[in-house]
C-alpha positions as CSV (number, residue, x, y, z in Angstrom):
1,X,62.5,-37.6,-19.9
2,X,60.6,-34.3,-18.6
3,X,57.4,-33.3,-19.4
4,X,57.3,-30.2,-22.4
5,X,56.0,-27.3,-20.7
6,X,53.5,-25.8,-23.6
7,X,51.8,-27.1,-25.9
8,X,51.6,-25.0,-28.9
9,X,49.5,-24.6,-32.1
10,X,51.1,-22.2,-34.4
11,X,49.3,-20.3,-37.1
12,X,51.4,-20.3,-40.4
13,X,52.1,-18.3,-43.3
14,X,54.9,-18.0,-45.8
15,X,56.2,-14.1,-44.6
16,X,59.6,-13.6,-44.0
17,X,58.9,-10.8,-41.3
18,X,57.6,-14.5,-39.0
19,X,60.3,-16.5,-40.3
20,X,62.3,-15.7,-36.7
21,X,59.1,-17.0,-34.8
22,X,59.0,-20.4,-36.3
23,X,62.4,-21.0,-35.9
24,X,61.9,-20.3,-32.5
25,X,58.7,-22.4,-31.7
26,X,60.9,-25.4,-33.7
27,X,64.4,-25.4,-31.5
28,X,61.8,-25.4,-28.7
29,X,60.1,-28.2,-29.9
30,X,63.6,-30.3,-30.3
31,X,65.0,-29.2,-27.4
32,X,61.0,-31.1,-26.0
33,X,60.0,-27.7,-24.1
34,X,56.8,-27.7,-26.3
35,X,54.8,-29.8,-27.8
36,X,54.2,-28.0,-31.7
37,X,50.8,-28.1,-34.0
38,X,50.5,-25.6,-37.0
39,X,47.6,-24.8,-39.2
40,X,48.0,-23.0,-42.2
41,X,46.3,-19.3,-42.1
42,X,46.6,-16.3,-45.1
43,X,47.7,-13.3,-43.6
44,X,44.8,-10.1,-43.6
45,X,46.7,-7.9,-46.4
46,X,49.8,-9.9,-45.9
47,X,50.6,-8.3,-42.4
48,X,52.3,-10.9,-40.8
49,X,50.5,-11.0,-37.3
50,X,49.5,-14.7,-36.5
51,X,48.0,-16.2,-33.1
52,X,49.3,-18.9,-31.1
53,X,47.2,-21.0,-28.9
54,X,49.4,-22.3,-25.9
55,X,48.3,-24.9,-23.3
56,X,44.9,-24.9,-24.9
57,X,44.3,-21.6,-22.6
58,X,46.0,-18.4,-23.8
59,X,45.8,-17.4,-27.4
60,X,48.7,-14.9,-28.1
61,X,49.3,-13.0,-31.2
62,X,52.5,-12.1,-32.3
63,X,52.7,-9.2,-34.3
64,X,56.3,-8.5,-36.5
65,X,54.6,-5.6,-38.5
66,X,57.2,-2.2,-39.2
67,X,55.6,0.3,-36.8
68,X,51.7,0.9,-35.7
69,X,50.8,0.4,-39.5
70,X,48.1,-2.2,-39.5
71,X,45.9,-0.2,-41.7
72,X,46.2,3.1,-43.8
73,X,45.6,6.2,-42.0
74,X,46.2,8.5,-39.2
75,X,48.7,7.0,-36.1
76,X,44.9,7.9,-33.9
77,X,42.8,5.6,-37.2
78,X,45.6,2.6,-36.5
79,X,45.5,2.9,-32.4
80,X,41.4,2.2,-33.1
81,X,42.1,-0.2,-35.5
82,X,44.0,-2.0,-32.9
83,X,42.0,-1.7,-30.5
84,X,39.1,-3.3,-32.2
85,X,40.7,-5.7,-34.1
86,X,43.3,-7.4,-31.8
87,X,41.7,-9.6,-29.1
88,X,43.8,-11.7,-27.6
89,X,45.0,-13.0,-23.8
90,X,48.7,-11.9,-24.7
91,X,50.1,-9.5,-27.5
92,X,54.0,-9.4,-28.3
93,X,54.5,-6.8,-30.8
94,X,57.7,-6.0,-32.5
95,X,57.2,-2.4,-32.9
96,X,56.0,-2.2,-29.4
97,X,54.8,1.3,-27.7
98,X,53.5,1.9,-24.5
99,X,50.4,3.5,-26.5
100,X,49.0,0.1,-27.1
101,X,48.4,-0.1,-23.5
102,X,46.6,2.9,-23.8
103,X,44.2,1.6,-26.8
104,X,42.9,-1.8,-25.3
105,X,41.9,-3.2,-22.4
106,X,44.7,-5.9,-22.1
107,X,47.4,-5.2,-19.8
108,X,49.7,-7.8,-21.1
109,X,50.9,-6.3,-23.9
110,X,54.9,-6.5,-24.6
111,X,57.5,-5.5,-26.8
112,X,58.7,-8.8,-28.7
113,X,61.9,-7.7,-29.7
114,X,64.4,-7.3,-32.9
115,X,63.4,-8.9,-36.0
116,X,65.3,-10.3,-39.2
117,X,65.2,-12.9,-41.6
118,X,66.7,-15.8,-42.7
119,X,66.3,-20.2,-43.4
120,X,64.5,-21.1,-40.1
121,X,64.9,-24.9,-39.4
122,X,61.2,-25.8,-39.5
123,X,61.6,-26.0,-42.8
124,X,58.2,-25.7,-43.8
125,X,56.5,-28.7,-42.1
126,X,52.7,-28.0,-43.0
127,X,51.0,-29.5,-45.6
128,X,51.0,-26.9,-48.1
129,X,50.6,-27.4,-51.2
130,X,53.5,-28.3,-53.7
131,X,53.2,-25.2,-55.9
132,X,53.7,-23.3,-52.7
133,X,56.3,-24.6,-51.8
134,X,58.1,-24.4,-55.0
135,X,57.2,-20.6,-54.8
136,X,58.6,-20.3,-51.4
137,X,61.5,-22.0,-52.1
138,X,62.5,-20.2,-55.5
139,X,61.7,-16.5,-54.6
140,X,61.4,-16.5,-50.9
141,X,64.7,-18.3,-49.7
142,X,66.9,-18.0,-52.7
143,X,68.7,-15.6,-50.4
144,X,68.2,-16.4,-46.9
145,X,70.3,-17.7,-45.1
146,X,70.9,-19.8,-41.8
147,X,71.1,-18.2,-38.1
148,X,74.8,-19.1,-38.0
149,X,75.6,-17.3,-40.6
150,X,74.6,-14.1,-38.9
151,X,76.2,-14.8,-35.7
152,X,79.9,-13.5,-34.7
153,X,81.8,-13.3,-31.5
154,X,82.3,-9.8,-29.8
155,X,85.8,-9.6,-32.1
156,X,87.8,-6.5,-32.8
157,X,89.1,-6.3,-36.1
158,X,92.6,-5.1,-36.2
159,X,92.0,-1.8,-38.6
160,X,88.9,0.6,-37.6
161,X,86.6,0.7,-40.3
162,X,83.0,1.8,-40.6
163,X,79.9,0.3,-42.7
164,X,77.0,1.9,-43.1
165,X,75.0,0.4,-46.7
166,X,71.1,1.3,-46.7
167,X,68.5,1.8,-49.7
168,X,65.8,5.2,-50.5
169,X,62.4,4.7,-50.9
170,X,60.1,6.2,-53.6
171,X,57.8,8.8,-52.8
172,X,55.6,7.9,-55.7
173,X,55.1,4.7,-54.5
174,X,53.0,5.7,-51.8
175,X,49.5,7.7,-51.8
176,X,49.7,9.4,-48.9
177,X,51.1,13.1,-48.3
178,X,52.4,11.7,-44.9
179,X,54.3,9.0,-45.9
180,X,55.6,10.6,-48.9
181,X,57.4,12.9,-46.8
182,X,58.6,10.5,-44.8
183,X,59.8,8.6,-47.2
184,X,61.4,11.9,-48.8
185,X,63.2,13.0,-45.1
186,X,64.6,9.1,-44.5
187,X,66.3,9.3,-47.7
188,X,67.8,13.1,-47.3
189,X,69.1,11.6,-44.0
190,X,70.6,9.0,-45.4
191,X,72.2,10.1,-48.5
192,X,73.3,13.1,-45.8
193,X,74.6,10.8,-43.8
194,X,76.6,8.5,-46.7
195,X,78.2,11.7,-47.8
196,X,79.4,12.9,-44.5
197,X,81.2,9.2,-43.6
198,X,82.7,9.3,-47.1
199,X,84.4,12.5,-46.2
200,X,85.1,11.8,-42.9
201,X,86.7,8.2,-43.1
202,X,88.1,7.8,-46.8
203,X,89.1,4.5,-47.2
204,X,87.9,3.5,-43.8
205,X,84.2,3.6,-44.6
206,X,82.2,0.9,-46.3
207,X,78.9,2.1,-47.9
208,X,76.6,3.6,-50.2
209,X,72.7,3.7,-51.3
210,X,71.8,0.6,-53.1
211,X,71.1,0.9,-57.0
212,X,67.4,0.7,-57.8
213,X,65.4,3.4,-60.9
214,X,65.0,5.4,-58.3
215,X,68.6,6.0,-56.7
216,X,70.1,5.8,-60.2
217,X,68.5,9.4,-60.2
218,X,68.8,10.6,-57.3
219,X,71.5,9.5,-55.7
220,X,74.5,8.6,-58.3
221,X,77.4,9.9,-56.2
222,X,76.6,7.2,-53.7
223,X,75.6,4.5,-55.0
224,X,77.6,1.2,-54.4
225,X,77.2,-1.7,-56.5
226,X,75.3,-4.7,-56.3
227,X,78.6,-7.1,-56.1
228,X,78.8,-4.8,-52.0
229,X,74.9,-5.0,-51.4
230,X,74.1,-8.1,-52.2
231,X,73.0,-10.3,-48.8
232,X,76.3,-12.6,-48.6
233,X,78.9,-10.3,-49.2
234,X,76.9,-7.1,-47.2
235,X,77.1,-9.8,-43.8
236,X,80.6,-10.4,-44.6
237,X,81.0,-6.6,-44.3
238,X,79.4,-6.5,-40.9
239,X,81.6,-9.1,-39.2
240,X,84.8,-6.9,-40.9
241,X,83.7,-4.3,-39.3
242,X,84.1,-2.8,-36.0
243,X,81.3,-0.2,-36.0
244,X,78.1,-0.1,-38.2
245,X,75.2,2.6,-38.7
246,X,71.7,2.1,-38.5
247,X,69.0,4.9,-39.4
248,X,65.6,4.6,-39.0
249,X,63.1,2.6,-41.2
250,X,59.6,2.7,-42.4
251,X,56.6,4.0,-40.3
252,X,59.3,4.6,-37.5
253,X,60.6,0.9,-37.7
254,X,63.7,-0.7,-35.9
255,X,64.8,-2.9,-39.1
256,X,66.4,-6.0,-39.8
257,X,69.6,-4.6,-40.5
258,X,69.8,-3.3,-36.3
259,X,69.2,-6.8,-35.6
260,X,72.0,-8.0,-37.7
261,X,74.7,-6.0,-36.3
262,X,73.3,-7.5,-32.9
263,X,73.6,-11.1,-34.1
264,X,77.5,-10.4,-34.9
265,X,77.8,-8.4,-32.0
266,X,79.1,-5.0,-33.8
267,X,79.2,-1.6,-31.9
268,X,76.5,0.5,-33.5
269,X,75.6,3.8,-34.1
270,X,72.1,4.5,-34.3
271,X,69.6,6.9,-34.6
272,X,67.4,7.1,-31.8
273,X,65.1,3.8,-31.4
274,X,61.1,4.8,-31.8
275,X,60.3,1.9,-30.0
276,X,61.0,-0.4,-27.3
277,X,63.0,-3.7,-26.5
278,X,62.4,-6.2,-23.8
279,X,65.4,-6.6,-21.7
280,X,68.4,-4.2,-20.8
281,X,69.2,-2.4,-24.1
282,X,70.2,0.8,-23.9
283,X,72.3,3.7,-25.3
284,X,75.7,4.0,-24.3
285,X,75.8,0.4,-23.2
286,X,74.5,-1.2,-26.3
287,X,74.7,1.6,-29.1
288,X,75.3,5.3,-29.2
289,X,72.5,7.2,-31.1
290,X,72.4,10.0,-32.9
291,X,70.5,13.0,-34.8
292,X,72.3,14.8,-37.2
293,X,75.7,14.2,-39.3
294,X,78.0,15.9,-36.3
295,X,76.7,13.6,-34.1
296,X,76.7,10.3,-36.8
297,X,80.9,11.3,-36.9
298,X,81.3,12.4,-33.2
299,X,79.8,8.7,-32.0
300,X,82.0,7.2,-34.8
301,X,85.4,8.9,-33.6
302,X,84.5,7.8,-30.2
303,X,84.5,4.3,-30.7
304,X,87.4,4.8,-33.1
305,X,89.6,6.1,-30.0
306,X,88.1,4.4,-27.0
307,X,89.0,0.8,-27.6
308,X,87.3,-0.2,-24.1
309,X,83.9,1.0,-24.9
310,X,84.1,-0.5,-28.4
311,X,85.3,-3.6,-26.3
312,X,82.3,-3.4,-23.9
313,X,79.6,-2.6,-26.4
314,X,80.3,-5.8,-28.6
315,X,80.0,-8.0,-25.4
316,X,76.5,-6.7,-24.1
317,X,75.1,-6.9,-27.8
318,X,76.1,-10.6,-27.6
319,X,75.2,-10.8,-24.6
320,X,71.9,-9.9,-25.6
321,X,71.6,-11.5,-28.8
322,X,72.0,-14.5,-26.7
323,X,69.1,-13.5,-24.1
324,X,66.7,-11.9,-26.7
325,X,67.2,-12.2,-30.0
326,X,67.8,-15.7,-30.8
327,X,65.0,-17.2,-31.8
328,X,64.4,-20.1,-29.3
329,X,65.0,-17.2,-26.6
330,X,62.7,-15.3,-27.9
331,X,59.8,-17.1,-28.0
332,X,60.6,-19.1,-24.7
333,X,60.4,-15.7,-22.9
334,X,57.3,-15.1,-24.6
335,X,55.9,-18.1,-23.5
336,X,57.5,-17.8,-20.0
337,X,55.0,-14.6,-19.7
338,X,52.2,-16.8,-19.5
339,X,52.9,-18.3,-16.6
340,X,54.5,-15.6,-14.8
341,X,50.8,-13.6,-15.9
342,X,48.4,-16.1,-15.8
């Protein structure tokens, strides 16, 4: 039997934003390409960044936070902050911008790729305490579910149809001027966006705003009920669907939902990415993006009518799920950087 390649300990803490990372450090483990220690750790402010000591050499931190938002203040504030709080041989980040670079003094910075949640196979092997894990396991998981459930083959279904299911965010539920107004613009653009699709597609289009106090006020045209949003049925709806929409999320993020259509290889229509993915993944080949509602039903029509590209698009975003994405992939590449960097 060979040799494992790393030895690993893992900091650990009950976020779902890291559930993706310890799936991926345990399939490595079984599959005996590491050797795997964990330590218990509470998260600063419940950001879910941890370190990871490999080969008893490199720390690395892995960083699944939405966006440069490690503190609050000004984008310039959070770039300092990074810079004077991050130290570490090698920093994957999932919101990853080529500003980092710019803020610190290590070069081997890189983007970690797309995050999501669900029941990672590790199944909580520290010794926390029972109470914990009761928590964890009533609120936390009720509604998480395994990798395979996510995953579909690049499969066209037989009629077009479009899904595009999001939530608003409350302006009051943040201090800051800024973020209040971005919060207000991502949920114009998105009730814009519902409303256009409805038009457009009719019957063909899947999707609504989420009901919540504050959509129930805002947004009662759209809404869609909680029997469509809930988790099973919505990734049901993604697998029935040929083509699904992604908009932007908080402080600029790519969010989970992007990294679901991935998993079940959909053709997506995005708006454009903020920031950047390891690999080849790019527009056109892997998504069309978009800025406005013309734009959101143009990109829609064309996979509609151009069953090739449709076709093509659902193979390289399995294609890359498989490379990238899946968990043990995307920490082995991760860990892969140490050597090829050391």
């Amino acid at each position: 039997m060979n040799q494992p390649l790393f030895t690993c300990e893992v900091e650990f803490s009950p976020s779902p934003h890291l559930y993706q990372i310890y799936d991926g450090f345990t399939k490595l483990k079984q599959q005996g390409i590491i050797t795997l220690k964990s330590k218990p750790v509470v998260l600063n402010d419940s950001k879910p960044v941890i370190k990871v000591v490999v080969n008893n050499k490199h720390t690395l931190i892995y960083d699944t936070l939405d966006g440069l938002n490690w503190m609050h203040g000004t984008l310039e504030a959070n770039l300092e902050y990074f810079k004077n709080h991050f130290h570490a041989d090698f920093y994957f980040k999932r919101s990853y911008s080529k500003m980092l670079k710019a803020f610190s003094s290590n070069k081997h910075i890189y983007p970690l790729g797309l995050n999501y949640s669900f029941d990672y196979s590790g199944n909580y092997p520290l010794p926390l305490k029972d109470q914990l894990k009761s928590f964890i396991r009533k609120h936390i998981k009720k509604n998480v579910f395994k990798p395979s459930v996510f995953e579909f083959g690049p499969r066209i279904n037989s009629t077009n149809k479009v899904l595009f299911l999001c939530r608003l965010w409350n302006p009051n539920d943040v201090v800051s001027e800024q973020l209040k107004s971005q919060r207000a613009k991502i949920n114009s653009d998105r009730m814009a966006f519902v409303r256009a699709c409805q038009k457009e597609f009719g019957k063909n289009f899947t999707g609504g705003i989420q009901i919540d106090d504050y959509s129930n006020v805002v947004a009662k045209d759209v809404l869609v009920p909680h029997s469509i949003t809930n988790k099973k049925s919505f990734l049901q709806a993604i697998k029935d669907h040929n083509v699904c929409v992604a908009t932007t999320g908080l402080h600029d993020s790519i969010g989970w939902k992007f990294a679901e259509y991935v998993a079940a290889s959909r053709a997506i229509v995005s708006e454009p990415l903020m920031y950047e993915l390891p690999g080849e993944f790019k527009t056109a080949s892997n998504f069309l993006d978009f800025s406005n509602t013309e734009e959101l039903i143009e990109n829609i029509v064309r996979l509609f009518e151009n069953k090739d590209l449709m076709q093509s698009m659902m193979h390289q975003n399995h294609q890359y799920y498989q490379q990238y994405v899946a968990s043990d992939k995307m920490i082995l590449n991760t860990l892969l950087k140490t050597q090829n960097n050391s």
